[in-house]
DRENSE-135571 format. One record per atom (N, C-alpha, C): residue number from 1; x, y, z. Coordinates in pm, 1 decimal. Example, Ala and Ser with C-alpha at 12.3 -4.5 7.8 and 13.67 -1.06 7.14 Angstrom:
BEGIN
pos/xx/yy/zz
1/1319.0/-569.0/780.0
1/1230.0/-450.0/780.0
1/1320.0/-330.0/780.0
2/1285.0/-225.0/708.0
2/1367.0/-106.0/714.0
2/1290.0/3.0/787.0
//
This chain:
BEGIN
pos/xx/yy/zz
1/825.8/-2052.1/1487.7
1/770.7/-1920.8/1455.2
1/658.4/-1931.9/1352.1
2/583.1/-1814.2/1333.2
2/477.3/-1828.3/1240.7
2/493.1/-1815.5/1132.4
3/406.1/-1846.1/1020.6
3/460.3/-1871.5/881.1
3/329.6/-1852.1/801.1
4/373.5/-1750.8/649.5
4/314.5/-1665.0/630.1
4/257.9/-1690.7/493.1
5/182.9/-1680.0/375.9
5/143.7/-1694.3/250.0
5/237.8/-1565.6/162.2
6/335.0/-1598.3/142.6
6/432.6/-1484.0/61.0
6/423.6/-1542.6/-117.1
7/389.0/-1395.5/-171.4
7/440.5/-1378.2/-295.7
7/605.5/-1397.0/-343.3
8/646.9/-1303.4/-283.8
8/795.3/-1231.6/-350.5
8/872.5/-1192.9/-220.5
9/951.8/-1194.7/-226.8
9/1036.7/-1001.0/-219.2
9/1132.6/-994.8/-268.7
10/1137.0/-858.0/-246.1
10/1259.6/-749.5/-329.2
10/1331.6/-668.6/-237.5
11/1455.4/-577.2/-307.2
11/1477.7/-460.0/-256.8
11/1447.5/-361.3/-393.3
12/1381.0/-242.8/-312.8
12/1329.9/-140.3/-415.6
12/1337.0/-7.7/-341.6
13/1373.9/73.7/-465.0
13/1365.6/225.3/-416.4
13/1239.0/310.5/-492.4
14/1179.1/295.4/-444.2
14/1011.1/345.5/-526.4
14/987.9/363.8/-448.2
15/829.2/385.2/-422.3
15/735.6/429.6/-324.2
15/689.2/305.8/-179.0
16/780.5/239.6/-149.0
16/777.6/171.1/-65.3
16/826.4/213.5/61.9
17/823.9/357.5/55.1
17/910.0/377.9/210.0
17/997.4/471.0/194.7
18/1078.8/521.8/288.1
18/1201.4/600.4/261.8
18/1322.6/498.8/246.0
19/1403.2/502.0/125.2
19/1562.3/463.3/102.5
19/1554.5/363.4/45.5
20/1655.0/297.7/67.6
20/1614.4/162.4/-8.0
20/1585.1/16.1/71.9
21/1504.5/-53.3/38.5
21/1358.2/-96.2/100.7
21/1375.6/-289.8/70.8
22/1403.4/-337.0/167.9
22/1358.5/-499.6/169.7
22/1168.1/-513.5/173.4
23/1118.3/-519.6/72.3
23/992.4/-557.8/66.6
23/944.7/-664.5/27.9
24/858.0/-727.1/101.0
24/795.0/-857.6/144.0
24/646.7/-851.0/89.1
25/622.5/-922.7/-40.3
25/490.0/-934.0/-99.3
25/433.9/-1032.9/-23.2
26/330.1/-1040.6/46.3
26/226.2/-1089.6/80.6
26/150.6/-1135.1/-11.7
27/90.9/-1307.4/-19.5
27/-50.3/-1298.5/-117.7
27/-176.5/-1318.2/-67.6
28/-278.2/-1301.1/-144.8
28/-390.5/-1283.1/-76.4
28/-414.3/-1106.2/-74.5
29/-536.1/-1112.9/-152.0
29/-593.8/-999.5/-101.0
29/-780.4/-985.1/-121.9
30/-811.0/-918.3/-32.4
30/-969.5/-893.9/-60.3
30/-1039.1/-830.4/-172.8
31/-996.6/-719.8/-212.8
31/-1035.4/-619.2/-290.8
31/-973.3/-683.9/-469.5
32/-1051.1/-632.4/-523.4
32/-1014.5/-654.4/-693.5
32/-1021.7/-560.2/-755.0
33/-933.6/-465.3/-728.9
33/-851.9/-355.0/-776.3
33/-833.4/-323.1/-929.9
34/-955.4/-298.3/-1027.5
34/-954.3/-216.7/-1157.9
34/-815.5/-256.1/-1229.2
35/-732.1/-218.0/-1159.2
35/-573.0/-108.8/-1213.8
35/-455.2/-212.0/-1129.7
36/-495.4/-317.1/-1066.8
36/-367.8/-365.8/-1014.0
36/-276.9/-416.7/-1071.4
37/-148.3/-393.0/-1067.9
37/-51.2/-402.8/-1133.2
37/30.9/-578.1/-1109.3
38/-34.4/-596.4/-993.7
38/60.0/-710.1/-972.7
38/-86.9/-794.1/-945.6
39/-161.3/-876.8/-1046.1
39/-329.3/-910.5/-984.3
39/-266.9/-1109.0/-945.8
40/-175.5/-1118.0/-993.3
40/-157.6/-1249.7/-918.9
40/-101.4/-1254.6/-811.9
41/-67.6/-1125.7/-715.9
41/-108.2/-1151.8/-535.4
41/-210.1/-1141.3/-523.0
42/-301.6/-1115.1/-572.8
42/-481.0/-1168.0/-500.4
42/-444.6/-1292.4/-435.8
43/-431.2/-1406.3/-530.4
43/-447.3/-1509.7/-476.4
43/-323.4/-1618.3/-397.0
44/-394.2/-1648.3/-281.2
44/-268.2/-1736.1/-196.2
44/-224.6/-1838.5/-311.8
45/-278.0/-1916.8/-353.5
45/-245.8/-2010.6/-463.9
45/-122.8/-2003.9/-482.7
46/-100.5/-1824.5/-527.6
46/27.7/-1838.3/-591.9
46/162.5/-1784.2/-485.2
47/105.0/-1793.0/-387.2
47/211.6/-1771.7/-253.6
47/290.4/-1914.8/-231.3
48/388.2/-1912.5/-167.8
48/447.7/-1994.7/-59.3
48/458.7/-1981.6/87.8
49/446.0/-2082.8/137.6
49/469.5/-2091.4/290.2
49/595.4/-2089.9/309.0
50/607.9/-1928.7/399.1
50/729.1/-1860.1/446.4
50/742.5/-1863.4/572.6
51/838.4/-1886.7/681.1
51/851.5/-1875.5/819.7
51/894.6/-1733.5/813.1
52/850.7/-1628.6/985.0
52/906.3/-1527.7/989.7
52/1123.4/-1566.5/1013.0
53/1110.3/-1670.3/1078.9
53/1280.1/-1702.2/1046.1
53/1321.8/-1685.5/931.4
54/1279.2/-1753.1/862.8
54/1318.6/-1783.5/734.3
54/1338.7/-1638.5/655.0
55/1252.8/-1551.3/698.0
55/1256.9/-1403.2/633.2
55/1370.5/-1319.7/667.9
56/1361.8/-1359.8/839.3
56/1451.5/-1203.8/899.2
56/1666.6/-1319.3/852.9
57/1590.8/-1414.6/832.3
57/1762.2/-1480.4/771.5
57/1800.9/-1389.6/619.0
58/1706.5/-1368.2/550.8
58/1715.1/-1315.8/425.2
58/1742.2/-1171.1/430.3
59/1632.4/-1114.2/540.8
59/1640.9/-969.1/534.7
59/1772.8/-963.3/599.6
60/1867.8/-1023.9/706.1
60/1957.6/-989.4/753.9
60/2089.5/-996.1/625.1
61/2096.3/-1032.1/544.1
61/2193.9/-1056.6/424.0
61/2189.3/-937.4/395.8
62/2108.7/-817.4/400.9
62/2092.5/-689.3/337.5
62/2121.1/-604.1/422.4
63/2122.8/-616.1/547.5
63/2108.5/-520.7/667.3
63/2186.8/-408.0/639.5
64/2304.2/-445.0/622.2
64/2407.1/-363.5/640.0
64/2391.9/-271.1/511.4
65/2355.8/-336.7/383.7
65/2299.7/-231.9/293.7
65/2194.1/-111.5/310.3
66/2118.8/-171.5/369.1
66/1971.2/-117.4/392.6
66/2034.6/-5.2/477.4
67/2098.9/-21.8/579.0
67/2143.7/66.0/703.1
67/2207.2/193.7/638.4
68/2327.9/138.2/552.8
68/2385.4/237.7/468.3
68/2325.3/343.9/408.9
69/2179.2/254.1/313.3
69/2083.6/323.2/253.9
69/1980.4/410.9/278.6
70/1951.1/386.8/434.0
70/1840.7/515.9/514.0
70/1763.7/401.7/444.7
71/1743.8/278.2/441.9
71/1620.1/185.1/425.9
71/1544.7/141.6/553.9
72/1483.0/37.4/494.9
72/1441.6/-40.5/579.1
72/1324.8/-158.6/570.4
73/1227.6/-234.0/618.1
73/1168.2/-361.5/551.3
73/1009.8/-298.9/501.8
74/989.7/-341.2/439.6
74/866.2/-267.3/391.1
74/700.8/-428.4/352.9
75/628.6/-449.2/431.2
75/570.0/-538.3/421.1
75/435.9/-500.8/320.1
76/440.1/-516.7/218.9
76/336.3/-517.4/125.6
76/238.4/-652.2/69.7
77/195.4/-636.4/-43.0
77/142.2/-772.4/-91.4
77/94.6/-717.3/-224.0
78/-18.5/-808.2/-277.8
78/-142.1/-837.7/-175.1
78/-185.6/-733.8/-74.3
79/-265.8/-789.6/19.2
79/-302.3/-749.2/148.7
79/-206.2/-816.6/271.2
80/-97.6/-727.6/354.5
80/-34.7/-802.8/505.4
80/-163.6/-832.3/575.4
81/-282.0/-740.7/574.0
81/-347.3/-747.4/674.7
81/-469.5/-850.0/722.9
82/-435.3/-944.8/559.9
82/-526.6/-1080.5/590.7
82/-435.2/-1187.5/646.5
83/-332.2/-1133.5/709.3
83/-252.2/-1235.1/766.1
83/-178.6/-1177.6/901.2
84/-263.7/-1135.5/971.6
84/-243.2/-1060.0/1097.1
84/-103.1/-1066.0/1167.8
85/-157.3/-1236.1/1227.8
85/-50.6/-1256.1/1312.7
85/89.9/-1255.5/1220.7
86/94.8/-1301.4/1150.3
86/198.2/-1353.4/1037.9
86/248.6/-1179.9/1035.9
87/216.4/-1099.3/983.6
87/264.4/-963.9/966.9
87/322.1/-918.9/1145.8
88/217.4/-952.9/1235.4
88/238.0/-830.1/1356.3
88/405.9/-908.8/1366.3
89/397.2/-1061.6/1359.1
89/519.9/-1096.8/1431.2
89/685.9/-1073.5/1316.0
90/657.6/-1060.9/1224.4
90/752.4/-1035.4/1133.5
90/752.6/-876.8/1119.1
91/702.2/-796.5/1177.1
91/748.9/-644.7/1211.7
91/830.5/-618.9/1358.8
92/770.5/-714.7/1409.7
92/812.2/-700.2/1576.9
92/957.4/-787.0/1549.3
93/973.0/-856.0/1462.2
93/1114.8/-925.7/1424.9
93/1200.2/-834.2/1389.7
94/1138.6/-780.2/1310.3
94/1255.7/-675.9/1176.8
94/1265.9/-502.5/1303.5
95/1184.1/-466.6/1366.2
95/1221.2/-357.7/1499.4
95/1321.3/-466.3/1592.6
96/1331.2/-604.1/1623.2
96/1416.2/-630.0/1684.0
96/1550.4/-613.0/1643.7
97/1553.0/-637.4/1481.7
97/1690.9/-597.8/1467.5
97/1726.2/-460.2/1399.0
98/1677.5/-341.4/1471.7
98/1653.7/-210.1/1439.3
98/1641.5/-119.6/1333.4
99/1596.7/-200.8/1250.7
99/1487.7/-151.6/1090.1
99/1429.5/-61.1/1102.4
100/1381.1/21.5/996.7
100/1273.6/46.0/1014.8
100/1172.1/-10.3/959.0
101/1040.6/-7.2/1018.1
101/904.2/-43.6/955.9
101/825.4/-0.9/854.5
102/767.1/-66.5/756.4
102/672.2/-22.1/721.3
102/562.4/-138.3/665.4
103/454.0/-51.0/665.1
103/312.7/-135.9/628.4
103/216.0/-97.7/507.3
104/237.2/-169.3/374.8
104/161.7/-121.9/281.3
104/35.2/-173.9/284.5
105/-77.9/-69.1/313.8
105/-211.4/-138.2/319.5
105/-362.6/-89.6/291.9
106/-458.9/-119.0/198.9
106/-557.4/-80.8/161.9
106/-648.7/-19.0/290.8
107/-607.9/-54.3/391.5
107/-682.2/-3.3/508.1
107/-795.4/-90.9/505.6
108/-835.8/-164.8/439.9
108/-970.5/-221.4/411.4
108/-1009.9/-342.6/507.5
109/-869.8/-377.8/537.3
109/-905.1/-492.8/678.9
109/-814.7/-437.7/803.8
110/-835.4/-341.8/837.0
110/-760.6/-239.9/893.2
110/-839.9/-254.8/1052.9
111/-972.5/-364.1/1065.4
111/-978.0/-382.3/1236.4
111/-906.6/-527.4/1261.1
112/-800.9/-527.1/1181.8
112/-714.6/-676.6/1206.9
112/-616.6/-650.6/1257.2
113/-584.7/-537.8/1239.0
113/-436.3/-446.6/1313.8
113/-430.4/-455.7/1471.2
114/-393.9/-508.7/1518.4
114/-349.7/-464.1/1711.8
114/-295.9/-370.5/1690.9
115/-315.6/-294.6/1830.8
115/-190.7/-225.7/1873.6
115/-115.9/-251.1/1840.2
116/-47.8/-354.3/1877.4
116/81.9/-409.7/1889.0
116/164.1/-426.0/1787.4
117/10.7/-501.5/1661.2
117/103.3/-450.9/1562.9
117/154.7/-318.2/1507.1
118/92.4/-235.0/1523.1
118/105.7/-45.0/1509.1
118/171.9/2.5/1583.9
119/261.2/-29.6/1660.8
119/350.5/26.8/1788.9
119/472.9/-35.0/1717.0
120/493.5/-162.4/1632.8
120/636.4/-187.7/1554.5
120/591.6/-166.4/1415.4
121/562.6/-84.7/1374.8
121/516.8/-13.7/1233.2
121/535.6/162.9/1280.7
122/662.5/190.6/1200.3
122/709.4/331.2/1175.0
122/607.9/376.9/1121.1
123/610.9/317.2/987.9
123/501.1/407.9/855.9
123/397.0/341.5/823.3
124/269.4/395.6/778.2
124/189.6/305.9/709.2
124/152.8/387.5/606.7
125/139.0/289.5/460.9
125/213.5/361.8/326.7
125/-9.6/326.5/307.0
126/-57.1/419.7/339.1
126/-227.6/456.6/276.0
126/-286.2/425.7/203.7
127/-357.3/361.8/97.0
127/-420.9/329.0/-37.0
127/-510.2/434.9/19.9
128/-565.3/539.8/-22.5
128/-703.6/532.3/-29.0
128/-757.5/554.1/-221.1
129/-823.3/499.8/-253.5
129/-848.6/445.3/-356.9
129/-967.4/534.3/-459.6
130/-1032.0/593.2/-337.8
130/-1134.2/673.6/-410.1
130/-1228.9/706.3/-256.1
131/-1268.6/818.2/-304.8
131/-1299.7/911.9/-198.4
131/-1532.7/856.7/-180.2
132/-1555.3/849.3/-292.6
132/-1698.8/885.2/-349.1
132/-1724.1/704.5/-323.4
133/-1790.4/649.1/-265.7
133/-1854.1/551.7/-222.9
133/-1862.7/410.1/-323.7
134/-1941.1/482.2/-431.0
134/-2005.0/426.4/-540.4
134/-1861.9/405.4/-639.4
135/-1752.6/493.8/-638.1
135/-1693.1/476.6/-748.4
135/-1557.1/389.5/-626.0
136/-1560.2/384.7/-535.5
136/-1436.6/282.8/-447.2
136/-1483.6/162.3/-495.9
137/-1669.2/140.1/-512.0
137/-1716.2/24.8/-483.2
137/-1615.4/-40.0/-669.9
138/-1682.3/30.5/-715.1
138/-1666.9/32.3/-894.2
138/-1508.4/-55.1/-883.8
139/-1412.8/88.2/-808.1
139/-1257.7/20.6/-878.8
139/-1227.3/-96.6/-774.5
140/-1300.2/-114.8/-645.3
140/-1223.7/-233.4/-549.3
140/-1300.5/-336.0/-520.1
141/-1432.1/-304.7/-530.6
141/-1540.4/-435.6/-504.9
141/-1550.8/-438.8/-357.3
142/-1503.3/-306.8/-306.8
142/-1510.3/-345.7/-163.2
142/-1592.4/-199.7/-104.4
143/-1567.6/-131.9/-8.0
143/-1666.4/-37.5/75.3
143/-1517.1/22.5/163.1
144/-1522.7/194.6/94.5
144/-1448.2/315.0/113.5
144/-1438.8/261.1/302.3
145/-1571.8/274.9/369.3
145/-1598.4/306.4/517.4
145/-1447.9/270.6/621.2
146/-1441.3/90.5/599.4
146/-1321.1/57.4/659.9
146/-1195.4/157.0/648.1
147/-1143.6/180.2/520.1
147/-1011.5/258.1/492.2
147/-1015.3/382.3/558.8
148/-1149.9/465.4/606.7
148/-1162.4/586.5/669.1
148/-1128.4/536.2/811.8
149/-1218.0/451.8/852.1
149/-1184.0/441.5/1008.5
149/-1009.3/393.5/1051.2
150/-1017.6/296.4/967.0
150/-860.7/298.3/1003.9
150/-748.7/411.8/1000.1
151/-775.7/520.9/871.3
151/-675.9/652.0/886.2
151/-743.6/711.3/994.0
152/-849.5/748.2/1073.2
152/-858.9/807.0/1171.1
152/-808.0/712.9/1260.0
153/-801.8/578.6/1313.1
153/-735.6/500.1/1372.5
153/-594.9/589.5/1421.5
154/-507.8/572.2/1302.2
154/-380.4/580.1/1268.3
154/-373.4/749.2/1299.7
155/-409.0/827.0/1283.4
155/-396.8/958.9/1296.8
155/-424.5/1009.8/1472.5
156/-572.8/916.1/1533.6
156/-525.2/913.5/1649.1
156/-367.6/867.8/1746.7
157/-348.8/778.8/1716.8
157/-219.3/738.1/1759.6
157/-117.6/760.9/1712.5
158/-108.3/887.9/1604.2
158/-15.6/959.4/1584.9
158/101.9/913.3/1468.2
159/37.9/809.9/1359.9
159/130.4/739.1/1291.8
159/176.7/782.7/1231.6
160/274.5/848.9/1158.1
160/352.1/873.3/1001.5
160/265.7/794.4/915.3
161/222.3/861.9/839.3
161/148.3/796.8/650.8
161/208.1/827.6/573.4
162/196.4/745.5/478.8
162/207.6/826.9/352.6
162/50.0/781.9/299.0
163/0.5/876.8/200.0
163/-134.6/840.0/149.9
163/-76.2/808.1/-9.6
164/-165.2/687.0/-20.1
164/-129.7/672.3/-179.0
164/-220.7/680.2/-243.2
165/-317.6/762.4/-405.1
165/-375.0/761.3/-491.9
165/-354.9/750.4/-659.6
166/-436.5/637.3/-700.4
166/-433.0/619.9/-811.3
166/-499.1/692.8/-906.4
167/-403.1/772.9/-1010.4
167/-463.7/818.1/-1073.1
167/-549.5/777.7/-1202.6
168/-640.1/718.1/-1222.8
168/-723.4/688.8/-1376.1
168/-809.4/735.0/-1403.9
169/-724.8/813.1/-1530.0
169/-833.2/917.7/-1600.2
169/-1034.2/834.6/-1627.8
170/-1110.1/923.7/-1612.8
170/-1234.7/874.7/-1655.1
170/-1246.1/780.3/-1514.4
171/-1199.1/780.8/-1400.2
171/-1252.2/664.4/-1320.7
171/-1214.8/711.8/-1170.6
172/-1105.3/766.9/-1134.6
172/-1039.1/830.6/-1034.5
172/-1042.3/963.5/-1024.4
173/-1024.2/1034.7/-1147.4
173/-998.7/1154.8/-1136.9
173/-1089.4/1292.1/-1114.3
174/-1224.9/1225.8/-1065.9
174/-1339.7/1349.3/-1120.7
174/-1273.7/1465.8/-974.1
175/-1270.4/1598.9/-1021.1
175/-1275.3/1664.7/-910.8
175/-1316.6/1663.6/-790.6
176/-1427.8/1608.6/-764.0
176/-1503.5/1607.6/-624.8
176/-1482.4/1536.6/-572.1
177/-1395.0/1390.0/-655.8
177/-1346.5/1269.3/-564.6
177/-1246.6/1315.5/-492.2
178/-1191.8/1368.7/-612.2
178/-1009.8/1429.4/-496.8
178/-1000.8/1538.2/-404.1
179/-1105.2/1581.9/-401.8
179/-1113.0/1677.4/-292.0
179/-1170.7/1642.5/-211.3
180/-1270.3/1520.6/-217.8
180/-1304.2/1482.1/-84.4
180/-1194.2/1379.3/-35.0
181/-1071.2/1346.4/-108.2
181/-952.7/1261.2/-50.4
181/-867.3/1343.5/59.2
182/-851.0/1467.9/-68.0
182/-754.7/1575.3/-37.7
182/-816.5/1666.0/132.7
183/-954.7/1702.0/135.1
183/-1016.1/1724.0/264.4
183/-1008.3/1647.2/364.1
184/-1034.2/1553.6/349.0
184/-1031.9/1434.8/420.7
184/-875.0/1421.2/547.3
185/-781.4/1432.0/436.6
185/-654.9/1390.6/468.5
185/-578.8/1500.3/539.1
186/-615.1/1598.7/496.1
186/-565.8/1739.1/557.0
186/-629.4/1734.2/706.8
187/-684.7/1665.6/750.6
187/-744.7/1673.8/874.0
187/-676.2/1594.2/966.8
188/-538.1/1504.4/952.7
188/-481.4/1407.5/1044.3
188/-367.7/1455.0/983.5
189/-296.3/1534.1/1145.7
189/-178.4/1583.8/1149.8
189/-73.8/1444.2/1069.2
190/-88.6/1324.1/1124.1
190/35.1/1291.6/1079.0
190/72.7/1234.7/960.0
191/-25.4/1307.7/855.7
191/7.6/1241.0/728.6
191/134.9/1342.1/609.4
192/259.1/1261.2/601.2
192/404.6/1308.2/563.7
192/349.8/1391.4/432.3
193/309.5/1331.0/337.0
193/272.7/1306.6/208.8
193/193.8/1247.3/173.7
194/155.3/1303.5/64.3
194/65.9/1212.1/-52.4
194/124.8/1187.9/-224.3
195/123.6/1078.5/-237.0
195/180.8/1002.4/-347.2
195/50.5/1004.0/-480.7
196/62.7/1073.0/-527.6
196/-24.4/1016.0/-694.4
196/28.6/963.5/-785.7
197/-46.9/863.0/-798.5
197/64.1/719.1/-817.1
197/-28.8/758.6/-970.1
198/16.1/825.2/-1090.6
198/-80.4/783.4/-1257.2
198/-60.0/635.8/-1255.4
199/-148.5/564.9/-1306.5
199/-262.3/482.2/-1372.7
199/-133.3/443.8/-1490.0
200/-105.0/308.9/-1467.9
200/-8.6/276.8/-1606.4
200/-49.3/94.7/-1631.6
201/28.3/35.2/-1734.3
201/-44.5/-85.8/-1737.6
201/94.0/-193.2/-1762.7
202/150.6/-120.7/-1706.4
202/281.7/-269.5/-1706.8
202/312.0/-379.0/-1666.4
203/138.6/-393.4/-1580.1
203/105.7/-522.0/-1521.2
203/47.2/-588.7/-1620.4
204/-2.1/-561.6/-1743.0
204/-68.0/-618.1/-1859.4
204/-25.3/-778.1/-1883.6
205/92.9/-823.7/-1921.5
205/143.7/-955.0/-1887.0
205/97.0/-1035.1/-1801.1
206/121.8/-948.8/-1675.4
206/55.8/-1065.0/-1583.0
206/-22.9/-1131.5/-1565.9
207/-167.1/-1029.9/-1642.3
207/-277.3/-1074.4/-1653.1
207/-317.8/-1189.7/-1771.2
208/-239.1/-1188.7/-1861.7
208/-181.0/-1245.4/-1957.5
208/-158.9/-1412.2/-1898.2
209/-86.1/-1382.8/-1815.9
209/-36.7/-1494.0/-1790.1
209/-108.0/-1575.8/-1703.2
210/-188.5/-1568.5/-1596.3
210/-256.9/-1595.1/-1515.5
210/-389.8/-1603.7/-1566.6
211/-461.4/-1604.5/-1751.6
211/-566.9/-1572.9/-1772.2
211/-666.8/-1469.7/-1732.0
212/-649.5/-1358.1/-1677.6
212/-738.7/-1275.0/-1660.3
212/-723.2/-1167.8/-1711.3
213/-893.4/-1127.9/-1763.4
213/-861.0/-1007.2/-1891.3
213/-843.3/-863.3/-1784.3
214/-767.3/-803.4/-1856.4
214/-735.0/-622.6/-1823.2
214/-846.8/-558.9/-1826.8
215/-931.1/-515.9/-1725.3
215/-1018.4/-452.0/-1749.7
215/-1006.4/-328.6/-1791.2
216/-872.5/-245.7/-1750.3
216/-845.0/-92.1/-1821.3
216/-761.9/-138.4/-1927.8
217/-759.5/-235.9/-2023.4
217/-662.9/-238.2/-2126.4
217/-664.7/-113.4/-2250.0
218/-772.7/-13.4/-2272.2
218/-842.0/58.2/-2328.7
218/-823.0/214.4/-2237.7
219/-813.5/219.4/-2130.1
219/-807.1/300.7/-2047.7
219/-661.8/366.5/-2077.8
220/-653.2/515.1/-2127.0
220/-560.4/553.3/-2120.4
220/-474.1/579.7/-1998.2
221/-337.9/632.7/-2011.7
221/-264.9/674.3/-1893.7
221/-279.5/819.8/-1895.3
222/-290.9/883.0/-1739.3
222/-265.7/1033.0/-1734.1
222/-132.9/1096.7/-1836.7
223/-172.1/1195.9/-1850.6
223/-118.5/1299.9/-1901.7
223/-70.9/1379.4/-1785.3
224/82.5/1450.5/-1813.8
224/156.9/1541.8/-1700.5
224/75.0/1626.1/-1668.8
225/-25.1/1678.3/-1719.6
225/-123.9/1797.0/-1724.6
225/-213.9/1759.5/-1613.0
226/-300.3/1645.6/-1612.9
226/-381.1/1611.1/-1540.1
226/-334.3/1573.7/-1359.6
227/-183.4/1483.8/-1429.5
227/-113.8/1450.9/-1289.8
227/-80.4/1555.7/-1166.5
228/-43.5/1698.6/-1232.2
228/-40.2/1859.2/-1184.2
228/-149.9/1862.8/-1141.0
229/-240.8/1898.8/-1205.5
229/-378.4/1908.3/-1191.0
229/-434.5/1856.6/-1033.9
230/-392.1/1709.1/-1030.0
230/-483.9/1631.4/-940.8
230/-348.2/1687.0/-775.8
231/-222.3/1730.9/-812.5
231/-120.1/1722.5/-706.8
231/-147.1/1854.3/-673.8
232/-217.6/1941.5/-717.4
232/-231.3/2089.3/-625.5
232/-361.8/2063.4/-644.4
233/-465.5/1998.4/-623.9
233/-552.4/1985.7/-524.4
233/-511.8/1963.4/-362.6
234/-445.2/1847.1/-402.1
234/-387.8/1818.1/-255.8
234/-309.8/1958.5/-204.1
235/-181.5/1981.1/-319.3
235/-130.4/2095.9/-228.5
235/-217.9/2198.5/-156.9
236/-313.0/2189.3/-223.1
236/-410.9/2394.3/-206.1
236/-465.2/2339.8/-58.1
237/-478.0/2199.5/-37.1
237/-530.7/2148.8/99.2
237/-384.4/2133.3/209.1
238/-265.9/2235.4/167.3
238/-205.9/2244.9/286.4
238/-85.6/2096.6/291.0
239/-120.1/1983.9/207.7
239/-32.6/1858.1/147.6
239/73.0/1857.2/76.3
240/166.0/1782.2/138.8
240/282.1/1733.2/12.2
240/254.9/1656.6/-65.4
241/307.5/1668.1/-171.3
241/285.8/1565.5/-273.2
241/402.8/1566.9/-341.2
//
């Protein structure tokens, strides 16, 4: 079987999905994310070579928990989606033994996806990162365009989302960004929710540890005020949050 560049995994009940969640860090990623909390999955370096066997042996130790729990496997990273095959066939594993799916993903390499892989993917858990061109470029080093085509992708074929946004004050939050998120998103029936994830720095260590400086180390965290603020935008656009 194929074999994959893995960070971690866990089981977690956070924003990884509905219930409680076998999630599979992926390393490797494209984008250099301002605010990332976990910045040593960027690099494969710090992955291991994982077989999809080797995974669904691990994820099966939990099954019966997970089942109990309204869980299910949740493939994150990093980026899954710089590792195509490696992801399509370790979803099509974990639907064999009647999981549910999910796919955490920046959308940003989002023409790597088959079908095929999106037909054993329940959910796909959204980054979109910033709405305004110039300021996606700012927090990801990468280009908004991809992450759009892929949620229209996904909205054609009818997927369950969840959309995820980061909130950082002075960088994320200007009004016109979030309403062109919040517009945007209101336009593809199948998005469940939207998640506003505030801007926190408890990844600070990591960076620490791996030598690389915090670029928001200075950057405050939202305030409950602002977090309201930015979640009935979305609502007034017809969204859960």
């Amino acid at each position: 079987m194929t074999a994959g560049t893995v960070h971690s995994w866990d089981l977690a009940t956070a924003v990884d999905g509905p219930g409680t969640r076998f999630v599979v860090f992926t390393a490797g990623c494209p984008l250099r994310c301002l605010y990332c909390h976990d910045p040593e999955t960027r690099f494969a370096r710090y992955g291991q070579r994982v077989s999809v066997d080797d995974l669904v042996t691990e994820i099966a130790k939990y099954r019966r928990f997970i089942d109990v729990a309204g869980g299910g496997v949740t493939i994150s990273g990093g980026e899954p989606l710089l590792q195509p095959e490696f992801t399509a066939e370790l979803l099509h594993a974990v639907k064999g033994m009647g999981l549910h799916t999910a796919l955490d993903t920046s959308g940003f390499p989002g023409d790597r996806a088959t079908d095929e892989l999106l037909a054993d993917t329940d959910l796909v858990l959204l980054d979109i990162k910033s709405w305004d061109p110039t300021t996606y470029r700012h927090v990801t080093g990468g280009e908004i365009a991809p992450t759009l085509r892929f949620a229209r992708r996904l909205a054609d074929l009818d997927k369950p989302m969840w959309i995820r946004f980061v909130l950082v004050p002075g960088l994320t939050d200007a009004t016109d960004n979030v309403e062109g998120i919040a517009s945007f998103v209101s336009t593809m029936d199948s998005v469940d929710r939207v998640d506003v994830l505030p801007f926190h720095k408890m990844g600070t260590p990591k960076y620490e540890a791996i030598g690389l400086p915090f670029a928001l180390a200075d950057t405050p965290i939202p305030d409950s005020e602002l977090v309201e603020h930015v979640r009935g935008q979305f609502r007034a656009q017809g969204l859960r949050t």
